[in-house]
N, C-alpha and C positions, 0 to 999 in steps of 0.2 A: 549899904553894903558895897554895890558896887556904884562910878561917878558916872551914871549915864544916865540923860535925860528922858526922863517920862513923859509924854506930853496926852492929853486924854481930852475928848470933846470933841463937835465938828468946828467948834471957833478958833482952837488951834490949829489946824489943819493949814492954813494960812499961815502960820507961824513957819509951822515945818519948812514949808515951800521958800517962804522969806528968807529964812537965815540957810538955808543950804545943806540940810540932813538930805543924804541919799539913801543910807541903808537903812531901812524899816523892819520891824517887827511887829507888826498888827495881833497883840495879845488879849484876844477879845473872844468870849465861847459864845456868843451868839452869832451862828453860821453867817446868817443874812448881811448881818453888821458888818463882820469880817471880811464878807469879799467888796460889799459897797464901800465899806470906806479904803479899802486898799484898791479900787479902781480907780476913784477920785486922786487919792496919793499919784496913781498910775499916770494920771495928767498933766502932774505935774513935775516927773521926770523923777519920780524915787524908784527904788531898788528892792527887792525882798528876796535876800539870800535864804535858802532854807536854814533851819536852825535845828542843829541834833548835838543832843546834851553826850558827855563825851563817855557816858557809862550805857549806850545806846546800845543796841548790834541794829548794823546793817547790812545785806547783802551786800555783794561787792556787784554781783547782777542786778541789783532792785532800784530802780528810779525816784529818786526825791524831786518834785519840781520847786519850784522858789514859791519862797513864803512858807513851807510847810515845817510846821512846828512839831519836832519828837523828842519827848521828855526822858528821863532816867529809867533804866530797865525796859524803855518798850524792846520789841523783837520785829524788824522788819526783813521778813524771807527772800528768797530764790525767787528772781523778775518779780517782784510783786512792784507795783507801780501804785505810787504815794501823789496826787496831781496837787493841784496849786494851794496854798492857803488849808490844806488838811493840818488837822490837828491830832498825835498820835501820842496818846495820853501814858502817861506812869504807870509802867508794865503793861501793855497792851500788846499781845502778837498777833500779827499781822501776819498769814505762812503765806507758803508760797503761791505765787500766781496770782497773788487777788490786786485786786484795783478797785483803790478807793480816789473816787471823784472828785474834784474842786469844792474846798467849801467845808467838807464832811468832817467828821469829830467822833473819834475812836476812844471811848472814855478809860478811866485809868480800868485795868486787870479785864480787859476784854481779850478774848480769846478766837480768833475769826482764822477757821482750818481752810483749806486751799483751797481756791481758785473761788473766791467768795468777790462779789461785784459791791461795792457799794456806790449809791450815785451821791448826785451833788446834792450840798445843804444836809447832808442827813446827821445824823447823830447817832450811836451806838452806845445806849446808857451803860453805868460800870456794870462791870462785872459779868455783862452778856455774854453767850458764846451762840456762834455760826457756825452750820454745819457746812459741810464741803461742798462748795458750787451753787451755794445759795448765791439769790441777785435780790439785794436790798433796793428798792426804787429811790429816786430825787426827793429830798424834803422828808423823809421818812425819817419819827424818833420813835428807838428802839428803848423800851423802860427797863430799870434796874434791874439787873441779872437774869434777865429775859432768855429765853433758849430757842435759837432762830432756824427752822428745820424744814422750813418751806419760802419760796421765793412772796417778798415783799412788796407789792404795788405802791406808786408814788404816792406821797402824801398820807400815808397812813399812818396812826399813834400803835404798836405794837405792846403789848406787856403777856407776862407769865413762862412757865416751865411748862414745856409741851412734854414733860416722862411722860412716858405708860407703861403698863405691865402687858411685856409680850411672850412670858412663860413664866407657869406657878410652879413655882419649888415646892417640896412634897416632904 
């Protein structure tokens, strides 16, 4: 579709450097992988412009850092701060005031209300939502359509709908 080179593996890596690619795009959903091998890149003098697909919304206030990948339809709000190597997936909105970490992976039709933290390495399975001023911890994966209503300690696997019934209709 389009004439641009893919190159995939740690054996090419060496390839990259040799022939003189500066601008990278590390398209890889496994967090860990993604920032390691775009360190390594990192040493050898490449480049990782953010990448936003151009049916995007961005704040004209919100911070994208390099490498950060955001796909068609996501929504990135007022100062919300998008840090290195994040990935902000097919229709995901991001509102305002949140910061998401180095690393992190906002999956497609996530919903995360304002002033929501996430840290590095995490994951935000589809279809989740966060409620407002939740702080998602490091390394933390959020499961499919998960509903995030209390703040998340690092390294934890999170799943299910936290509804409840807080008045009986009659």
């Amino acid at each position: 579709m389009y004439d641009l080179p893919v190159y995939s593996g740690a054996s090419e890596m060496e390839v990259i450097k040799n022939i003189g690619i500066q601008n990278i795009v590390v398209a890889l959903g496994d967090n860990t992988k993604r920032i390691q091998i775009a360190r390594t890149l990192s040493k050898g003098g490449c480049e990782f412009p953010a990448i936003i697909h151009p049916r995007a919304y961005i704040s004209r206030s919100a911070s994208i850092s390099r490498g950060a990948v955001i796909l068609q339809n996501a929504s990135v709000g007022t100062h919300a701060k998008i840090g290195s190597f994040v990935i902000i997936n097919s229709g995901a909105i991001v509102e305002h005031d949140n910061e998401i970490r180095s690393g992190a992976h906002v999956a497609p039709g996530c919903a995360l209300a304002g002033q929501v933290y996430v840290g590095e390495k995490a994951l935000i399975g589809v279809g989740s939502s966060i409620k407002p001023g939740v702080r998602i911890g490091r390394k933390v994966i959020v499961g499919a359509g998960t509903a995030v209503v209390r703040n998340i300690p690092n390294s934890q696997v999170v799943v299910g709908a936290a509804a409840r019934e807080i008045n009986k209709k009659s």
